[in-house]
Structures are given as structure tokens and as C-alpha cells.
FILUM-669021 format. One record per residue (C-alpha): residue in three letters; x, z, y. Coordinates in Angstrom, 3 decimals, always signed. Example, Ala and Ser with C-alpha at 12.3 -4.5 7.8 and 13.67 -1.06 7.14 Angstrom:
2
 code        u        w        v
  Ala  +12.300   +7.800   -4.500
  Ser  +13.670   +7.140   -1.060
***
This chain:
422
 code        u        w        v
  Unk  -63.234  +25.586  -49.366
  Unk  -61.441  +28.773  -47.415
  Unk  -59.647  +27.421  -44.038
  Unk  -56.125  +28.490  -43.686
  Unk  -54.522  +29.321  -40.628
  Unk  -51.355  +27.673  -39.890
  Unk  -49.902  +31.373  -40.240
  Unk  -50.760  +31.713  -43.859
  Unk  -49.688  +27.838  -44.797
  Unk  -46.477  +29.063  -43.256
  Unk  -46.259  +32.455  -45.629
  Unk  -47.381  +30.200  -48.624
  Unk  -44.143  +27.674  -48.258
  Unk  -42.107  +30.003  -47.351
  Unk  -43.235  +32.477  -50.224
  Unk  -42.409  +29.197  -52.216
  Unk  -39.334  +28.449  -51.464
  Unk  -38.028  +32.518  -52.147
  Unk  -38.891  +30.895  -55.800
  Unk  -35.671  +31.941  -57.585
  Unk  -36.044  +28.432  -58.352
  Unk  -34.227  +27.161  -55.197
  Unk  -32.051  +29.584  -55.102
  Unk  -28.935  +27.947  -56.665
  Unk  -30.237  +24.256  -55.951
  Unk  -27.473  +21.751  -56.425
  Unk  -28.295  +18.610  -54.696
  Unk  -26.285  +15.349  -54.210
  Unk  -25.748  +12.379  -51.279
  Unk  -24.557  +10.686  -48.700
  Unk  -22.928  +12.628  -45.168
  Unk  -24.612  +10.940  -42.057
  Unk  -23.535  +13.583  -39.620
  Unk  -21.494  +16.587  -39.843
  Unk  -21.299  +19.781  -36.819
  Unk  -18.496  +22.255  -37.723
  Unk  -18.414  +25.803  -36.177
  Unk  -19.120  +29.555  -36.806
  Unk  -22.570  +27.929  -38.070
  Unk  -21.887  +24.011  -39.925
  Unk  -24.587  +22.036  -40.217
  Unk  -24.834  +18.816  -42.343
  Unk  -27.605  +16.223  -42.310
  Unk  -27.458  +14.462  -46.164
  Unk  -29.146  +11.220  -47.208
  Unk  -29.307   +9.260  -49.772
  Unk  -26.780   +7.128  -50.692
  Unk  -27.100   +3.657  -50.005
  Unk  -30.220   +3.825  -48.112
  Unk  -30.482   +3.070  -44.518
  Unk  -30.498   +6.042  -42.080
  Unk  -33.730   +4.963  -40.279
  Unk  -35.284   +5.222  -42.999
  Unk  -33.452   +7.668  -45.085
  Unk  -34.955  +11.162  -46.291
  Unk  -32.687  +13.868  -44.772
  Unk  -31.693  +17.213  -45.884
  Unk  -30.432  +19.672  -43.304
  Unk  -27.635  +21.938  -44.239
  Unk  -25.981  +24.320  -43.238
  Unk  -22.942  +26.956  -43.910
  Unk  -22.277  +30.149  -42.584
  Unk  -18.349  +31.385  -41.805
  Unk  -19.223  +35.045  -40.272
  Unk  -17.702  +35.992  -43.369
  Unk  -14.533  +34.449  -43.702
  Unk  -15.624  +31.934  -46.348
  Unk  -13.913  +28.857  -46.341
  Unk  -15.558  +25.871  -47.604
  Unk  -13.128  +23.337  -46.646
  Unk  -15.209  +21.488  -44.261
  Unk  -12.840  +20.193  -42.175
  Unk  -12.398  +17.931  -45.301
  Unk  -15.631  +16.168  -45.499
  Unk  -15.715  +13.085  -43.140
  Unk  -19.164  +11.262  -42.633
  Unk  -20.220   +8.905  -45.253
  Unk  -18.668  +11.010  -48.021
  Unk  -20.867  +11.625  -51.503
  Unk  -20.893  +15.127  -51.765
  Unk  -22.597  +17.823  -53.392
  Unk  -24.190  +20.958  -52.036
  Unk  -25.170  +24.427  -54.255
  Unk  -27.261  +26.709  -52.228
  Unk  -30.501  +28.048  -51.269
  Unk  -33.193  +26.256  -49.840
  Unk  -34.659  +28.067  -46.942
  Unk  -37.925  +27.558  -44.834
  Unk  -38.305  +28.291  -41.078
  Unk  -41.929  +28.466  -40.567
  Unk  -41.088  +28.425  -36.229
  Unk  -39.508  +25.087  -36.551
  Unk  -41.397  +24.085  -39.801
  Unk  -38.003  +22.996  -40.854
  Unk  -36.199  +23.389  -44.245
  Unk  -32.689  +24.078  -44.860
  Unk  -30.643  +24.287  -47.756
  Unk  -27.931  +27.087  -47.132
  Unk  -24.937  +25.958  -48.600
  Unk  -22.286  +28.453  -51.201
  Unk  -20.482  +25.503  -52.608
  Unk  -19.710  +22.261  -51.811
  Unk  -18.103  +19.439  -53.766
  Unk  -16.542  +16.112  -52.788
  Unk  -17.667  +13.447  -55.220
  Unk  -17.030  +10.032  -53.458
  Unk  -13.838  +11.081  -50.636
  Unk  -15.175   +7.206  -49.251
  Unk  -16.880   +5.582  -46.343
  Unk  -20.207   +5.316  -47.336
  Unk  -22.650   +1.971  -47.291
  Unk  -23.497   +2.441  -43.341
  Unk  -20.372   +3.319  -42.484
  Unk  -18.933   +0.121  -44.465
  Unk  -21.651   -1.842  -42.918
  Unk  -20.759   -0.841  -39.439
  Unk  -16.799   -1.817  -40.257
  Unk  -18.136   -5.437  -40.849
  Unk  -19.517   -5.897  -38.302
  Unk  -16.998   -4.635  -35.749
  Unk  -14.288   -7.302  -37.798
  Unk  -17.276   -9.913  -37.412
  Unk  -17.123   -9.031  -33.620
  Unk  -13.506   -8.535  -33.157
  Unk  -13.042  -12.155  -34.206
  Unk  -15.487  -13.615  -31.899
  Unk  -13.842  -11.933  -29.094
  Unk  -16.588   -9.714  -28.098
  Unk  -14.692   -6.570  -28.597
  Unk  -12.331   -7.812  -25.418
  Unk  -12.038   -5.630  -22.813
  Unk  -11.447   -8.705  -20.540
  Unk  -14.570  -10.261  -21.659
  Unk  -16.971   -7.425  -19.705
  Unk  -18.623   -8.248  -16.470
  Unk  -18.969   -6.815  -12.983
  Unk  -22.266   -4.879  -12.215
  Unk  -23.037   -6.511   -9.205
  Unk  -22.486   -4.269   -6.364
  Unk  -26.057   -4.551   -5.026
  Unk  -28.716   -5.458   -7.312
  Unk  -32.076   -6.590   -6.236
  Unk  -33.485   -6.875   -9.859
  Unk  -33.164   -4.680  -13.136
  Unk  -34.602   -4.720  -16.604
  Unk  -34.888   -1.365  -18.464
  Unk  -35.110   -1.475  -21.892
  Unk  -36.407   +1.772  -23.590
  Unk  -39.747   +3.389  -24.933
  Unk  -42.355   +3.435  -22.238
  Unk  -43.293   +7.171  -22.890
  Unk  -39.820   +8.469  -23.217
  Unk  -37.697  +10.853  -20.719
  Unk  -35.202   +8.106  -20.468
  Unk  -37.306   +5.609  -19.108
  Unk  -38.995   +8.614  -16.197
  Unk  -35.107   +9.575  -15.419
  Unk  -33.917   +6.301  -14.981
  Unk  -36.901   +5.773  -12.531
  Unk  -36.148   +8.831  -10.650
  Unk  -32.534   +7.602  -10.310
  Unk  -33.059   +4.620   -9.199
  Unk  -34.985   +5.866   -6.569
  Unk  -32.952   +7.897   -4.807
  Unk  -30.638   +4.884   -5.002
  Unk  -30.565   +1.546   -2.922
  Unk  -33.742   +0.025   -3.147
  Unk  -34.077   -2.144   -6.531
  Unk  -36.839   -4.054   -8.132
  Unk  -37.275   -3.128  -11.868
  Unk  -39.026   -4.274  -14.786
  Unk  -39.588   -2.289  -18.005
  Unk  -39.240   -4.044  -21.323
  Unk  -41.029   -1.423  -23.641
  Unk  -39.169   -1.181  -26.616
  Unk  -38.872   +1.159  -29.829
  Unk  -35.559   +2.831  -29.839
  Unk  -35.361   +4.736  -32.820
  Unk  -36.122   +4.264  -36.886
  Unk  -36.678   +1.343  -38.815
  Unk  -37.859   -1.583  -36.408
  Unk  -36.065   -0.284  -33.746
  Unk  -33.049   -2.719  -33.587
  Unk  -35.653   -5.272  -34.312
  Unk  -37.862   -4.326  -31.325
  Unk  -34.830   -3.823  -29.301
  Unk  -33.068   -7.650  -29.753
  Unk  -36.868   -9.190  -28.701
  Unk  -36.922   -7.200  -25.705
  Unk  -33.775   -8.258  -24.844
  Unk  -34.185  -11.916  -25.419
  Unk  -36.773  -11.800  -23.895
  Unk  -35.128  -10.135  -20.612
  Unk  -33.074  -13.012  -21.058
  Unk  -35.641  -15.326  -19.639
  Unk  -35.824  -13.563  -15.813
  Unk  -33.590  -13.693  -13.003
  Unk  -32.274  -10.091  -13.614
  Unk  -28.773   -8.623  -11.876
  Unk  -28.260   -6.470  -14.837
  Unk  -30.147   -4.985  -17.846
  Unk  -30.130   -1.499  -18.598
  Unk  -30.626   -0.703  -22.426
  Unk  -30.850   +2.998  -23.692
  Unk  -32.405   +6.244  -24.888
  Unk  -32.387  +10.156  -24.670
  Unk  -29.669  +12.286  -26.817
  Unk  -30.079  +12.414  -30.468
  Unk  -28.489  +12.884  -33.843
  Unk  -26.682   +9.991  -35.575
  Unk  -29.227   +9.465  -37.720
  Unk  -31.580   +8.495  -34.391
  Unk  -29.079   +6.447  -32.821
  Unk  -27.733   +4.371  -36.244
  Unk  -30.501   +1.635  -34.993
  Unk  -27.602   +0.878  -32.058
  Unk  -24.916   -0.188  -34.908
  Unk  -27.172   -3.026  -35.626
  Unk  -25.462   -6.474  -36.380
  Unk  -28.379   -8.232  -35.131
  Unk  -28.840   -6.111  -31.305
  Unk  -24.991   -6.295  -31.228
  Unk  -24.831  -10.127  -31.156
  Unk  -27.774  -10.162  -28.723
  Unk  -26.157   -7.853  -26.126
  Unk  -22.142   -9.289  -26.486
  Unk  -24.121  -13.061  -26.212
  Unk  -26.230  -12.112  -23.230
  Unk  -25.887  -14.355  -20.310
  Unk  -26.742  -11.096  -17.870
  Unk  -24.448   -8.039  -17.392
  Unk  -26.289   -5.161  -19.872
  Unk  -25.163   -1.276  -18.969
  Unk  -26.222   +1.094  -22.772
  Unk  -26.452   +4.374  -22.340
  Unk  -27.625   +5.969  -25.478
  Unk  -27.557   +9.327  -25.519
  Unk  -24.820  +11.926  -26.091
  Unk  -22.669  +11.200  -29.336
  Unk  -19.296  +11.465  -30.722
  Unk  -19.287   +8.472  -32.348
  Unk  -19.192   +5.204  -30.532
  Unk  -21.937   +2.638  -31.658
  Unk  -21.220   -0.648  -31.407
  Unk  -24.026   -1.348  -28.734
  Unk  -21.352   +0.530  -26.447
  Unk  -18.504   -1.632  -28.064
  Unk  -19.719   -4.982  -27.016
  Unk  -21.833   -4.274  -23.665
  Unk  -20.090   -4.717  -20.002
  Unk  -20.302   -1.145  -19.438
  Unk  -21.171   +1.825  -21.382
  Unk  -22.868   +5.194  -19.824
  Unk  -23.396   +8.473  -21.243
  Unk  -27.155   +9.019  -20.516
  Unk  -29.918   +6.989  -18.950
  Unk  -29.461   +9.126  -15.818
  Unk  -25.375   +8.044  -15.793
  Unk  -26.486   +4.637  -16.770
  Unk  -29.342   +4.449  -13.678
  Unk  -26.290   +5.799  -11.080
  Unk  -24.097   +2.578  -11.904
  Unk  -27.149   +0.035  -10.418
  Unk  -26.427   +0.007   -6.756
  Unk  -25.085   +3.221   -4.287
  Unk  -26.908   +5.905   -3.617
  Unk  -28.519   +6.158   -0.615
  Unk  -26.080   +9.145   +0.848
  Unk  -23.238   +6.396   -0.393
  Unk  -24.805   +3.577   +1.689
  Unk  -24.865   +6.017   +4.791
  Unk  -21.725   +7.248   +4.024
  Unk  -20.132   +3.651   +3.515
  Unk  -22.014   +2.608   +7.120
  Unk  -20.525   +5.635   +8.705
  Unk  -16.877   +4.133   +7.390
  Unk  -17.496   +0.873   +8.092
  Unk  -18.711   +1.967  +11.707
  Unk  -15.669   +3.709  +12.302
  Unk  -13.871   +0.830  +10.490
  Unk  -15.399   -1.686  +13.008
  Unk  -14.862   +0.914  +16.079
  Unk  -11.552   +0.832  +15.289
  Unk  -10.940   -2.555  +14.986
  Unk  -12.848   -3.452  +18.025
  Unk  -10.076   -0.973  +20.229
  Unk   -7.403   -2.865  +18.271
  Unk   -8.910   -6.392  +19.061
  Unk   -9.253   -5.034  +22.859
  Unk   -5.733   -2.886  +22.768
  Unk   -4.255   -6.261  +21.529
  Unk   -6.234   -8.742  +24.139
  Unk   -5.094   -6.065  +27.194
  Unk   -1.643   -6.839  +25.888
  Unk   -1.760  -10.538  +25.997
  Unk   -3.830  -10.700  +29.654
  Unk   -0.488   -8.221  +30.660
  Unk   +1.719  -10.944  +28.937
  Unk   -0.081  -13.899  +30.513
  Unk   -0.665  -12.034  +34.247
  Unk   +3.123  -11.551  +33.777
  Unk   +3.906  -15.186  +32.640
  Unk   +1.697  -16.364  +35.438
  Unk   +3.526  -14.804  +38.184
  Unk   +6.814  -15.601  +36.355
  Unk   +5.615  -18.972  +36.669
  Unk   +3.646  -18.882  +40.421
  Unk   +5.672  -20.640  +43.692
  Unk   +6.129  -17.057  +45.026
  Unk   +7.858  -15.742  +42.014
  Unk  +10.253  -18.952  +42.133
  Unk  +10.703  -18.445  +46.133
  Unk  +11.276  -14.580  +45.347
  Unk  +13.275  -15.097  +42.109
  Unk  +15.236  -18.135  +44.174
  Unk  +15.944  -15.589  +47.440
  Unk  +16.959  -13.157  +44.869
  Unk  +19.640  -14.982  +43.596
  Unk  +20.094  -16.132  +46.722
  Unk  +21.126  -12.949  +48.200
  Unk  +23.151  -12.264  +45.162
  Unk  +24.789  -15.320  +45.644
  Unk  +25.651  -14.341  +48.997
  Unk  +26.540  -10.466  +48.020
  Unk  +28.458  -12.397  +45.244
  Unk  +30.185  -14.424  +48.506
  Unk  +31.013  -11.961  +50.444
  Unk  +32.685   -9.753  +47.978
  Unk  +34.403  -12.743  +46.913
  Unk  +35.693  -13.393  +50.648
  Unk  +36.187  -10.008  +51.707
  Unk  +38.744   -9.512  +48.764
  Unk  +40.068  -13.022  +49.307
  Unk  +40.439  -11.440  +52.949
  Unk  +41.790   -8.620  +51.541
  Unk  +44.195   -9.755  +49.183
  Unk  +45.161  -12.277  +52.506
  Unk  +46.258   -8.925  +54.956
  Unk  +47.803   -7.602  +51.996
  Unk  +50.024  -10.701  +51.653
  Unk  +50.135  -11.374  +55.372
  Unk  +50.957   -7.620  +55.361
  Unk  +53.990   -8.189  +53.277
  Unk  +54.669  -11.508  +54.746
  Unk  +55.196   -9.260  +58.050
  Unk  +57.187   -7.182  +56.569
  Unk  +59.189   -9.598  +54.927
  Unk  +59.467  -11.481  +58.099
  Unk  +60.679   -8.650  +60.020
  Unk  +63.187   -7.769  +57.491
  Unk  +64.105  -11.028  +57.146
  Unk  +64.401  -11.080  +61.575
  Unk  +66.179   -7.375  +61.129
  Unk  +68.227   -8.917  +59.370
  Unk  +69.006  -12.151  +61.027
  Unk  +69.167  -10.433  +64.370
  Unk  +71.835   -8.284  +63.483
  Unk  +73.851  -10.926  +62.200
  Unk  +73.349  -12.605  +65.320
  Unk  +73.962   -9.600  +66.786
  Unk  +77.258   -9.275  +65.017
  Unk  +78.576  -13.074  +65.616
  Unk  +77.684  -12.383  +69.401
  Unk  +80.095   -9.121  +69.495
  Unk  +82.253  -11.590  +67.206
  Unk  +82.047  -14.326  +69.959
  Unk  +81.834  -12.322  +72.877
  Unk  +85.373  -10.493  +71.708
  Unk  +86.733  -13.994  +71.389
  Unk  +85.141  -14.926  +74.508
  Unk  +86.404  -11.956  +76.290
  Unk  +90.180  -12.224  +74.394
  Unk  +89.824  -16.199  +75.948
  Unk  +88.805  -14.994  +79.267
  Unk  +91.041  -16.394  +82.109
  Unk  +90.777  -13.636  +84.176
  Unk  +92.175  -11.847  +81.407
  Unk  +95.278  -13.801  +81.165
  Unk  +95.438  -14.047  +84.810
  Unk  +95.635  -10.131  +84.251
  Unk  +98.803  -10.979  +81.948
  Unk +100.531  -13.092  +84.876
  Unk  +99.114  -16.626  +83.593
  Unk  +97.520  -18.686  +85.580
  Unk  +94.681  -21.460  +85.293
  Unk  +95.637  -24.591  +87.057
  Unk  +92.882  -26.913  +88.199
  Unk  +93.156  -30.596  +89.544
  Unk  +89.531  -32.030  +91.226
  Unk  +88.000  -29.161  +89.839
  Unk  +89.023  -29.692  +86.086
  Unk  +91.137  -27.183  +84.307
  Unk  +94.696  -28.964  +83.406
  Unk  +95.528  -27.819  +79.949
  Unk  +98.643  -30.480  +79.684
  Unk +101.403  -31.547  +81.551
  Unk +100.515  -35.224  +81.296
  Unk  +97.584  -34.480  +83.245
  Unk  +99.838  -33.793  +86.395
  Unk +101.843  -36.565  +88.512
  Unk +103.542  -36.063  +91.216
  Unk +102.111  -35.735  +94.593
  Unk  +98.947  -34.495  +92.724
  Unk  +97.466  -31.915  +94.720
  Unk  +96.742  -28.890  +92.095
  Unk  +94.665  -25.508  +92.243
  Unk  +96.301  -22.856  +90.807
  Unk  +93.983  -19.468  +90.164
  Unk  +95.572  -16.200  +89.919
  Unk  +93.151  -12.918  +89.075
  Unk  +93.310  -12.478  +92.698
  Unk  +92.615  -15.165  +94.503
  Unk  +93.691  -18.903  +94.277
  Unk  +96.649  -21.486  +96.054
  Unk  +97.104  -25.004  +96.620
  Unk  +99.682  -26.972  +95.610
  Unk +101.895  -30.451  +95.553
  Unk +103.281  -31.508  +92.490
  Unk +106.848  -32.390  +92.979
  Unk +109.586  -33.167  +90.574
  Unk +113.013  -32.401  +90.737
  Unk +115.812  -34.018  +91.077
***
């Protein structure tokens, strides 16, 4: 038989599928995944089948021209059908049927996506769609299973994360993460993860298209992660659409990588968190001292408050204040004393002024009488004072006769013999 170059296989399919034969193919099934842009592509299965196990038919529409094909409209799990041209790329070896019309025939969930809805409701009621029923990673974990294929990316980039992290012990639990036994393959590794003394378990796989990562709606490896008695982080890949997995585990990730960054700091982190909790400490430690200076001032200060000298000094203190307090108090009792002796003085000297001119006056007053009595006065007037042993006579029954008599002029004095007549 001739040999054939991979080159002329390639010319001989694609020569075949030119066949005007495929060039208005109608063909019917079920959406699994739909990409709208300037180029729309489609992946169509048959409906009712698994998608793990599905054939799939890749295609795609073209808008550069303005068509409209009302895309927008089809929603995944739809029964549609596609007329178009099938189309063979011999570079990817991939076949494509180029859509020119497209036609909604069952505008319903189809049997995955019904399948999926059950078993979110079956969830939902045992509380394992609860947001309050995730766990804590623990902040430092010293042991992690990884779940994933041994020969995929995910498992090498979750490695190389974890290595530039805080150190962490890991165990791989080889698993098949895509088609038909791989939610199968998936729930045994994970039981079986169960059984060690893990911190957290790590379950997850590269980017793919729905189709790869329908294995992750299973009811089965839903159950298994929601029931797990150890905190499980998924990360499966990039998707729109949320599988369950990511529903019921303690914390979803993007990618393995994003996944790998939430076991433990980095090691930049841990520096960075020593450098803050150094300064943290630092600064508590000048508090702690700042605060113990205080109280030795506050006790030094008590303790001298409280020392026999302070009392002495504190006593002579108020001691001399007592005595400032004194002698204030007596100098303006002192004071206010020469201001009242002050006005005592010259009330007394008023009150003498006074006094001694009256006295003054009764003494002219007495010494005019005195002076209008004066004998030598009346002598003056011709009377005379008339004296018997030595005492003035002032009546004529003082006199008898023979009594020998004084009688006192103003200029000189005669004796005399009382006589009477006859």
C-alpha cells in the first residue's frame, strides 16, 4: 500500500468536506456552551447525553457582515438547529460547521442543565449552599492535599506556588479531572484525603470549556466536598458559569495558581508581617517603658510626699504661712487699732476742746460773779466788811454790845466797840 503523508490525509478531508454535500448541512442538538462576538462559536451535543461523554460539534458564525442571527437569544441547553457548511482546518485537524441559519427548537434548559438545578435544590435544603456554613483556611498550614492529574500544569503551578510560600508539607492525590470517570475518580481521592491529618485540601484543574469542567457539577463530588470534615479550596479553571464544586466548598479560587496563594503567606508577606510586628512590638515596648517612667515619677513623687522631710518641710511651710497669715492678721488688727485710737484721739480732744471751753466759759462766768462779789469792790462803793475774831459778820445778831469788831475799808482797816444807844 502507498504511505500518505499527513499533508495529503489533510488535502483528502479537506477536499471532502468542499463536497457540495456539506455545504447546506442542517444538523440538530443540544447547546453546552455558547461565545458571542465578531466571531460566535457554539459547541452542540446531543441531547440528553452526558457532556463527558457527548460527541461535540463546533460552530461557529461570522457578523463582519452585519448578519444578525439572533444569538443573543440562544441560552445554553437550548435544542437548536444549525444550516451551514461544514469546514475542515487541517492546522488544528478540527472541523467546524459554519453556521447561515439557526433555529430554536426546544427555547428549554436542557437534561444537564436540569440535572444541575436538582441538585443545587437537593443542596440548598441540606444547608450546604450557606454562606455561614464555610470554614477558615487556617492561617498557617503545615499539611495540604492536592487533588488533580499528576501530569497536568495545575498540579506543577500549584507546586511552584507553594514554594515561594511559607513552608508546607503536601501530598498529591492523583486524580482524573476531566470526562467520564472523572467525578468518580475525583470523590475517591477525596475520601480518601479524608483519612490524613490535612489543614486543607486543594481540589482543581487548568482552564477549559464547559464541556471539560461539567465533571465538577457532579451530585456525587458535590456531597463529598460540602460533607468533608477538612476545609477544601476548588479552583477549576476559568469559567463563566459557576459549578457547583465552587457552590458548596469553603472557598472558591479562580486557578490552581490563585487557589495555591490562599495556603499560607508568602514569604515577602511573612517578612513583611515580622517587619510590622517588630515595629508593633518596638512600639509597644517605648509605651510599656514611657508608661513605667511615669509611674516611678508618680511613686518618687508619692514617696517624698510621704517621707519625714516632706512632712517637716510641708509642716514649716504652713507653718510660716501660718505665721505670714498672723502677722497680717495682727498688723491690720494693729492697724485698724491706731485708726480707732486715732479717732478716739480725736474724739477725745474734741470732746476736751470742748469741755475746756465750757469750763473756760463758767470760769469767766464765775470769775465775773466772783469779781462783782469781791469786797474790795464794794469797799470801792463805800461798804464795808465787818469782822468779829476773824469771821466776817453778815447779821446784826451776830454783834452784842461791847463786842470788839473789825471793820475793813478798801484802804486799810479799824477797830471798834459795839455800843448801843440810848
Amino acid at each position: 500500500m502507498k504511505a500518505y503523508s499527513v499533508s495529503e490525509i489533510s488535502q483528502i478531508l479537506k477536499a471532502a468536506f468542499e463536497n457540495p454535500a456539506f455545504s447546506n448541512l442542517p444538523v440538530y442538538g443540544e447547546v453546552y456552551s455558547i461565545k458571542l462576538g465578531k466571531f460566535s462559536y457554539i459547541e452542540l451535543g446531543d441531547q440528553g447525553n452526558k457532556q463527558t461523554n457527548s460527541p461535540l460539534l463546533r460552530c461557529a458564525f461570522s457578523t463582519f457582515y452585519n448578519n444578525n442571527y439572533h444569538l443573543e437569544e440562544i441560552k445554553v441547553g437550548d435544542v437548536i438547529m444549525i444550516t451551514g457548511k461544514l469546514s475542515y482546518y487541517p492546522h488544528g485537524s478540527s472541523v467546524t460547521l459554519w453556521g447561515n441559519e439557526v433555529e430554536i427548537l426546544k427555547s428549554q434548559e436542557g437534561k444537564n442543565l436540569l440535572a444541575k438545578k436538582k441538585t443545587l435544590e437537593k443542596l440548598d435544603k441540606l444547608g450546604y449552599l450557606d454562606e455561614k456554613r464555610k470554614r477558615k483556611i487556617p492561617a498557617y498550614c503545615k499539611k495540604v492535599a492536592i487533588l488533580t492529574a499528576e501530569t497536568g500544569a495545575a498540579y506543577q503551578d500549584i507546586l511552584k506556588t507553594l514554594h515561594d510560600r511559607f513552608p508546607v508539607s503536601s501530598v498529591l492525590y492523583p486524580c482524573i479531572v476531566q470526562g467520564e470517570n472523572a467525578a468518580k475518580s475525583m470523590t475517591e481521592a477525596l475520601l480518601r484525603a479524608q483519612e490524613g491529618d490535612y489543614d486543607c485540601i486543594l481540589l482543581g484543574r487548568g482552564g477549559g470549556s464547559k464541556t471539560d469542567l461539567s465533571c465538577f457539577d457532579d451530585e456525587k463530588l458535590s456531597l463529598a466536598i460540602a460533607e468533608s470534615k477538612i476545609p477544601v479550596i476548588t479552583c477549576i479553571g476559568h469559567t463563566i458559569d459557576l459549578a457547583i464544586a465552587d457552590r458548596v466548598s469553603d472557598i472558591r479560587a479562580i486557578t490552581p495558581t490563585e487557589g495555591a496563594s490562599l495556603i499560607n503567606p508568602s514569604k515577602d508577606e511573612v517578612i513583611k508581617k515580622r517587619m510590622e510586628f517588630t515595629s508593633q512590638l518596638d512600639e509597644s515596648m517605648k509605651n510599656i517603658l514611657r508608661t513605667n517612667m511615669m509611674n516611678l515619677s508618680a511613686y518618687i513623687e508619692k514617696l517624698e510626699a510621704y517621707s519625714p522631710k516632706s512632712r517637716i518641710r510641708l509642716e514649716l511651710e504652713q507653718l510660716n504661712q501660718y505665721q505670714e497669715k498672723l502677722s497680717l492678721h495682727y498688723q491690720n488688727i494693729l492697724t485698724r487699732k491706731k485708726n480707732n485710737l486715732s479717732l478716739y484721739t480725736s474724739e477725745i480732744d474734741h470732746l476736751f476742746s470742748s469741755l475746756l471751753q465750757k469750763k473756760k466759759l463758767q470760769k469767766e462766768r464765775f470769775t465775773s460773779l466772783l469779781e462783782n462779789l469781791d469786797p474790795e469792790k464794794f469797799a470801792l462803793k463805800g461798804y464795808a466788811l465787818i469782822y468779829k475774831d476773824g469771821k466776817k459778820i453778815t447779821s446784826i445778831n451776830q454783834l452784842k454790845e461791847d463786842d470788839k469788831i473789825t471793820i475793813t475799808y478798801h484802804d486799810g482797816r479799824k477797830t471798834a466797840v459795839i455800843k448801843e444807844r440810848k
